[in-house]
C-alpha positions as CSV (number, residue, x, y, z in Angstrom):
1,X,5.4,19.8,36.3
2,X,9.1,18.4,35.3
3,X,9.0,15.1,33.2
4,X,10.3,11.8,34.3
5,X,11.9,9.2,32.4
6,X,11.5,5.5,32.5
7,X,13.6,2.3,31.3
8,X,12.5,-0.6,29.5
9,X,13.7,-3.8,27.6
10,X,10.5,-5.1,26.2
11,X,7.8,-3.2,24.5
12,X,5.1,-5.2,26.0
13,X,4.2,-8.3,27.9
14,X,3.4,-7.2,31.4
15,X,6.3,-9.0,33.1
16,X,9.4,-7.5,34.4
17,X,11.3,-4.4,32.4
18,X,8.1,-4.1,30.0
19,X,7.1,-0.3,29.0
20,X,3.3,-1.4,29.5
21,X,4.3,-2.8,32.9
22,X,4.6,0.5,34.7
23,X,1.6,1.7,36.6
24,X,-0.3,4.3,34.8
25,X,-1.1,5.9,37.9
26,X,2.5,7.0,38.5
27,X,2.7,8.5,34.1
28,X,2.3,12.1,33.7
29,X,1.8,14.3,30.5
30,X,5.0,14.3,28.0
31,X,7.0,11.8,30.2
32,X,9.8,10.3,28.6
33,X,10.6,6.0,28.3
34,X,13.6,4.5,26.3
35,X,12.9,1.1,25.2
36,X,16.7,-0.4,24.8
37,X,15.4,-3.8,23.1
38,X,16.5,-6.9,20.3
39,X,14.4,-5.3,17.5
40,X,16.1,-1.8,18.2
41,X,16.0,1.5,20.1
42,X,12.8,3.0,21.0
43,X,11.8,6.8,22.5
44,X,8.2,6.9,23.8
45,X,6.5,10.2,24.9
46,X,3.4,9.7,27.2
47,X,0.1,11.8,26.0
48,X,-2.2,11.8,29.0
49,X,-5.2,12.3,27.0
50,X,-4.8,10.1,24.1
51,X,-7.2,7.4,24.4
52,X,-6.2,5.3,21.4
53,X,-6.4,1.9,20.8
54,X,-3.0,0.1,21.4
55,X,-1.0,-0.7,18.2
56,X,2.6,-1.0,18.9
57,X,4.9,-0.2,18.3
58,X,3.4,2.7,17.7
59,X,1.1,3.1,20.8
60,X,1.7,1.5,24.0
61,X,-1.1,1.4,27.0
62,X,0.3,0.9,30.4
63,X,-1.3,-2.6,31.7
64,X,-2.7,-1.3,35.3
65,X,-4.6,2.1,35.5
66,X,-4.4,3.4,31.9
67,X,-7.0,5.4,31.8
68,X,-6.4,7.6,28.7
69,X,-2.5,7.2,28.9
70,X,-0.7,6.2,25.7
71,X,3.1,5.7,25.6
72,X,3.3,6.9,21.9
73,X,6.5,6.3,19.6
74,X,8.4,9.3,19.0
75,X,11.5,7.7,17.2
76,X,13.2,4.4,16.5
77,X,16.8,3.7,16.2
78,X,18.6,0.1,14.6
79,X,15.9,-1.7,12.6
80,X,15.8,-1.8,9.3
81,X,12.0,-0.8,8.5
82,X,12.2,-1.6,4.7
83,X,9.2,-3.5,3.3
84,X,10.5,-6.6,1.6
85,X,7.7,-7.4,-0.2
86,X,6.4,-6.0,-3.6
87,X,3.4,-4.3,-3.6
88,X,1.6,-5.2,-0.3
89,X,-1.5,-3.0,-0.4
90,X,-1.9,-3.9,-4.0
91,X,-2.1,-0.4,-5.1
92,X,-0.4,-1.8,-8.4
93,X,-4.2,-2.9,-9.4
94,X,-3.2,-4.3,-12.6
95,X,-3.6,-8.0,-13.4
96,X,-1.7,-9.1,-16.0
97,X,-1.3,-12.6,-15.9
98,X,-4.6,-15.0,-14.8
99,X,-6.0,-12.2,-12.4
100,X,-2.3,-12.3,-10.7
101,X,-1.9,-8.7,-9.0
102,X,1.9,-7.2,-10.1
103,X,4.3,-8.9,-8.1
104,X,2.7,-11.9,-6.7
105,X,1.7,-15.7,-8.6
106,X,-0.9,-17.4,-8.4
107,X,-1.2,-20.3,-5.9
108,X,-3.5,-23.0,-6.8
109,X,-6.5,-21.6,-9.2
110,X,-8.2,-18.7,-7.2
111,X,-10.4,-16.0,-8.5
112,X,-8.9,-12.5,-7.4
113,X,-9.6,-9.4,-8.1
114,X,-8.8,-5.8,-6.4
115,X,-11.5,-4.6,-3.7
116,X,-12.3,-1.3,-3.4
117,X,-14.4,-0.9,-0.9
118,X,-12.9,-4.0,2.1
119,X,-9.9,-2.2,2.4
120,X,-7.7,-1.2,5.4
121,X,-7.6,2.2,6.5
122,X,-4.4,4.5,6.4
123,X,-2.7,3.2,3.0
124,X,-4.1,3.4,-0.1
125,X,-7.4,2.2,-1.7
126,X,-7.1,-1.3,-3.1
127,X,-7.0,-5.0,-1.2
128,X,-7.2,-8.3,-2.7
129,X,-9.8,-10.1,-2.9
130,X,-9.4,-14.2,-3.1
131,X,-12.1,-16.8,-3.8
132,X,-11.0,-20.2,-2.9
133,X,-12.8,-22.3,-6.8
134,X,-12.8,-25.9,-5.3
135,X,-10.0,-26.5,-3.4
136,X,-8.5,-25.5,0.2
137,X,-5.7,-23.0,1.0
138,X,-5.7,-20.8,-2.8
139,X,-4.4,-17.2,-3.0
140,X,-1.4,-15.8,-4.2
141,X,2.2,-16.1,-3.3
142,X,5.3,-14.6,-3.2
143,X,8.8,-14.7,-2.7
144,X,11.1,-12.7,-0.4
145,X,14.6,-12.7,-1.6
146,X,18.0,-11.1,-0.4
147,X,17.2,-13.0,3.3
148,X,20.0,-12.5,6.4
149,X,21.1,-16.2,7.5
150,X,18.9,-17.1,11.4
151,X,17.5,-13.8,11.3
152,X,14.0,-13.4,12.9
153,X,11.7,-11.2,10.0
154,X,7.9,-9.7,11.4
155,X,5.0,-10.0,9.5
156,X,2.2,-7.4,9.9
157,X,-0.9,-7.1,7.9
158,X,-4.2,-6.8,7.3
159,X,-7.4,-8.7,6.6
160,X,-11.0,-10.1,6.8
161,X,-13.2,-12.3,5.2
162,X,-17.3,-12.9,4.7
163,X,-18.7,-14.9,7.9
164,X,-18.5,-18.4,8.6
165,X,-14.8,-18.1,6.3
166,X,-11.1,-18.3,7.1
167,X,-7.8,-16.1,5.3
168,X,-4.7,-17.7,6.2
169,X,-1.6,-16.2,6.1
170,X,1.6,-18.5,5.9
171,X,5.1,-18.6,5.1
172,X,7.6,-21.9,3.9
173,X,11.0,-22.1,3.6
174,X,12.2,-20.6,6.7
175,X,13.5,-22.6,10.0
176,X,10.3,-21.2,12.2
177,X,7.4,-20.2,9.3
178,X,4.8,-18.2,10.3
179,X,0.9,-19.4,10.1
180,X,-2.5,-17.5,11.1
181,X,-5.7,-17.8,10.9
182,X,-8.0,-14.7,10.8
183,X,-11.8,-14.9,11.0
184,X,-12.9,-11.4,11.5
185,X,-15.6,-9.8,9.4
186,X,-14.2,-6.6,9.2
187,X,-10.5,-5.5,8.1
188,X,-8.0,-6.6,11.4
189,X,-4.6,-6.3,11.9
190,X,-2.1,-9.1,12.8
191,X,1.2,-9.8,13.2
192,X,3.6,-12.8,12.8
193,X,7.2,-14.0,12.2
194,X,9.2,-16.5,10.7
195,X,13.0,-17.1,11.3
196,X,15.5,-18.6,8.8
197,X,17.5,-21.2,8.2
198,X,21.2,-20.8,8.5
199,X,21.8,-20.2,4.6
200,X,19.2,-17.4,4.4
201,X,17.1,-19.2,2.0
202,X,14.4,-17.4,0.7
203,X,11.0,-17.7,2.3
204,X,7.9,-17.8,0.2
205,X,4.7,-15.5,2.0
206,X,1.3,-17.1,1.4
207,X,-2.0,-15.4,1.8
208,X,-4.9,-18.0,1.1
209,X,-8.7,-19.0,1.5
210,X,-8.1,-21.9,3.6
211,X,-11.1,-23.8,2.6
212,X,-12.7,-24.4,-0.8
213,X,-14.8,-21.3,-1.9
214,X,-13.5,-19.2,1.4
215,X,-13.4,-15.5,0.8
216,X,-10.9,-13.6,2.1
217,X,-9.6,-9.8,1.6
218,X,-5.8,-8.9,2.4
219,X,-4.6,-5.5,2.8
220,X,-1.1,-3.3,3.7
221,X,1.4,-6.5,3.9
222,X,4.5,-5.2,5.2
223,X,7.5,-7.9,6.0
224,X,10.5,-6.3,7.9
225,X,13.5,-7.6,9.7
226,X,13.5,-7.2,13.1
227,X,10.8,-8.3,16.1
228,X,8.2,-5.8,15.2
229,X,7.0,-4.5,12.0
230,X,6.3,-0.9,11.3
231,X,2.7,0.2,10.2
232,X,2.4,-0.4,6.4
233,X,5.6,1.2,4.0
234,X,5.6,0.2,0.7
235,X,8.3,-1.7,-1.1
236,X,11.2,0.8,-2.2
237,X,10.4,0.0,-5.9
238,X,7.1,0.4,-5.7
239,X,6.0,3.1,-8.3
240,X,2.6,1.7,-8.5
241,X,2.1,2.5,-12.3
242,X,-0.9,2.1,-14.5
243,X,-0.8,2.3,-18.6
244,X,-4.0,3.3,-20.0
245,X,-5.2,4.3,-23.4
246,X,-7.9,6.4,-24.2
247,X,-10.0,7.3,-27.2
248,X,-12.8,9.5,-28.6
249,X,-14.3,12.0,-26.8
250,X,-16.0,10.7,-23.6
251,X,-12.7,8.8,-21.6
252,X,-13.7,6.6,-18.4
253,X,-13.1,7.6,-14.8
254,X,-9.3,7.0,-14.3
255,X,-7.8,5.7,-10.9
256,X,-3.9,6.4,-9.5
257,X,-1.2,4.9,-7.4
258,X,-0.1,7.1,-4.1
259,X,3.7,7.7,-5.7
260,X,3.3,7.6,-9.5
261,X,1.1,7.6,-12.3
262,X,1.7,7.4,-16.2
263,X,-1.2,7.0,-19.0
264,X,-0.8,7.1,-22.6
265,X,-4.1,8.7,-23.7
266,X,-5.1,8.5,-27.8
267,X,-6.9,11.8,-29.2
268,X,-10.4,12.3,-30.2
269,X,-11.8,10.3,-33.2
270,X,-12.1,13.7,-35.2
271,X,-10.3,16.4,-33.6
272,X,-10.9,19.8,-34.4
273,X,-8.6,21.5,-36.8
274,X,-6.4,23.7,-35.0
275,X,-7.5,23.1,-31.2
276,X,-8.8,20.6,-29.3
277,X,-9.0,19.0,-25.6
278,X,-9.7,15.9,-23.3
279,X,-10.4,15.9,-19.7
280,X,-9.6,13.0,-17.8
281,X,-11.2,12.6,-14.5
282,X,-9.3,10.6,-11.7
283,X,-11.5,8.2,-9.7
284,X,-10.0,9.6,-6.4
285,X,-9.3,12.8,-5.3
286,X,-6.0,14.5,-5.5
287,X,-4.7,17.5,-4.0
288,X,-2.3,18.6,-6.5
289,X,-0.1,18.2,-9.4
290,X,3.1,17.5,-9.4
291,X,4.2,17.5,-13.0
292,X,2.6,16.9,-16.0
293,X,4.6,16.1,-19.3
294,X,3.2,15.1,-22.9
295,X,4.2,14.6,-26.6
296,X,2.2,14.6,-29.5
297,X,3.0,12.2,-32.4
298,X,0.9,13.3,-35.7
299,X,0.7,10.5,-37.6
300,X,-0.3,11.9,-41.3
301,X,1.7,14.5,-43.5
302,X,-1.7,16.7,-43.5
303,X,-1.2,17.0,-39.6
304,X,0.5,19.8,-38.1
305,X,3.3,20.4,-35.6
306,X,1.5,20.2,-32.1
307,X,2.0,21.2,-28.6
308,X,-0.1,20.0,-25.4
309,X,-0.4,21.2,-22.3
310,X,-2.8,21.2,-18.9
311,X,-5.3,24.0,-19.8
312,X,-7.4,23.6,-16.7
313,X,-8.1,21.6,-13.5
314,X,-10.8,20.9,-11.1
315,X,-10.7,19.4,-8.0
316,X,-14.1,19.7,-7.3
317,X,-14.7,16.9,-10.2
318,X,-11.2,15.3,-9.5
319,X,-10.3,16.1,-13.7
320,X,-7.6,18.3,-15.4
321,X,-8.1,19.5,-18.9
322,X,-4.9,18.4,-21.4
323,X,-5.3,20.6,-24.6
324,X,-3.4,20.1,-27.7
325,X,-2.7,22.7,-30.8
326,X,-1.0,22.9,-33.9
327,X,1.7,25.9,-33.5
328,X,2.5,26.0,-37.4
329,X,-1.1,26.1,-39.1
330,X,-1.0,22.8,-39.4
331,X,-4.5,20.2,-39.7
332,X,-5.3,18.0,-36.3
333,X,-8.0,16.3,-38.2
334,X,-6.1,14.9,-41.3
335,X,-6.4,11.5,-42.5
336,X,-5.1,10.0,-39.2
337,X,-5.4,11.1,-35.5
338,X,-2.6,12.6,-33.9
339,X,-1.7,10.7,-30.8
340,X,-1.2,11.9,-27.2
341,X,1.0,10.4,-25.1
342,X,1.2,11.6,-21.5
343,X,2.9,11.5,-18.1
344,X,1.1,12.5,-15.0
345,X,2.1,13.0,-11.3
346,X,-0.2,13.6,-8.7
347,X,-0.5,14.0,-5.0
348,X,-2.9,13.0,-2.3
């Protein structure tokens, strides 16, 4: 059966020159639609047997006689898709400054701390969690710099909170500032945008317990220019790092970003003369390694000259095996411990 192609100036909507206004009685399999609209050009494919729940951009379901019929995005032309915001799915986990996840301050006195288990699916495996301590509308904050002058920006994210509470996502500085309310007990997505003023000034992004001791969990916060935002990207200098020492012979479990990872890890108390080892066991599975590099600083004249290097690997227990050697008959166990310092990549 030959394919038809279809026209369309608006994503969706229902009204006139909408892709989810054509009758789904009249798609068939791997038809074609080009969506010419503001936020850019968009190429739609139609799966017949999809079934999926509507997201778009990325999946569009005709309004009248759907059935199974998904328009799904195939390509997208003239947006920029860039994440302006640091570290939206607070994958960065560290809190160095009063609980404040990297990138992002403090507004009003809040407790956070990263969630690991009221997360949203398809990036990552962190959210934040915020506890309003007393006073309405507390979270964290941040600001989006290097704004276009009366540009329209989209806003899409995720997030829940515990019955009977509100999260509230808003935004100040801008001409027309976005503000939402989300209620749901389980991890939602939303969108919003916000449109600035004719300097481009910059526009601080707010996500809050509205009321005093509210709960609320945000997730895979993405801000793009443009009328619709992508599913979640993170920012282009996100590296999502951790530092973390390690000592004696019994480490703790040891959690990663997606993109990067570096740990400094500190020998054994009382290494063994010439060879030794640590594992160190990830606390999420990886499918691979990507590079592994290490030095080995001995810190005592009795100490010998030392190599290290991954001597084994399990995915099974999510651990590789760094093992470290003196290569000139050197002591490891002199007066002072020889340190370990290590870079690790790892993939999904």
């Amino acid at each position: 059966m030959a394919s038809n192609a279809y026209w369309a100036n608006v994503l969706t909507g229902g009204g006139a020159g909408a892709l989810d206004a054509i009758d789904g009685a009249a798609l068939a399999d791997l038809d074609t639609a080009f969506v010419v609209a503001l936020a850019g050009n968009f190429v739609y494919s139609l799966d017949d047997d999809s079934a999926a729940a509507e997201m778009s951009p990325n999946v569009i379901s005709p309004d009248a006689n759907a059935g199974t019929k998904r328009w799904v995005l195939v390509n997208v032309v003239n947006q920029q898709f860039n994440n302006l915001l640091k570290n939206g799915s607070f994958e960065d986990s560290a809190l160095p400054v009063a609980n404040t996840p990297s990138g992002w301050t403090l507004e009003g006195t809040p407790t956070v701390a990263v969630e690991t288990s009221n997360i949203a699916v398809g990036y990552g495996t962190r959210s934040a969690k915020i506890t309003g301590t007393g006073a309405a509308n507390e979270g964290l904050n941040q600001t989006i710099t290097g704004l276009k002058a009366s540009t329209k920006y989209s806003i899409r994210w995720y997030s829940m909170v515990t019955a009977g509470d509100t999260a509230r996502l808003l935004t100040t500085g801008a001409t027309t500032n976005a503000d939402t309310d989300v209620t749901a007990t389980s991890m939602t997505q939303s969108v919003a945008t916000f449109v600035t003023d004719a300097s481009g000034t910059d526009v601080v992004l707010k996500v809050v317990a509205k009321v005093a001791t509210d709960i609320a969990y945000f997730d895979n916060i993405i801000v793009a220019e443009g009328n619709i935002a992508p599913s979640y990207v993170p920012h282009p200098n996100d590296q999502h790092l951790k530092a973390i020492d390690y000592q004696d012979s019994a480490p703790a479990n040891l959690d990663y970003g997606l993109l990067r990872m570096e740990c400094g890890i500190t020998s054994k108390a009382a290494p063994a003369a010439v060879v030794d080892s640590v594992t160190v066991t990830f606390g999420t599975a990886f499918s691979k390694i990507l590079c592994v590099e290490a030095t080995v600083t001995n810190t005592n004249a009795n100490d010998g000259v030392s190599r290290i290097n991954v001597s084994g690997y399990s995915m099974a227990t999510n651990s590789i095996i760094l093992r470290y050697e003196t290569i000139d008959g050197g002591n490891l166990n002199g007066d002072a411990d020889p340190v370990m310092v290590s870079w690790i990549a790892i993939g999904i």
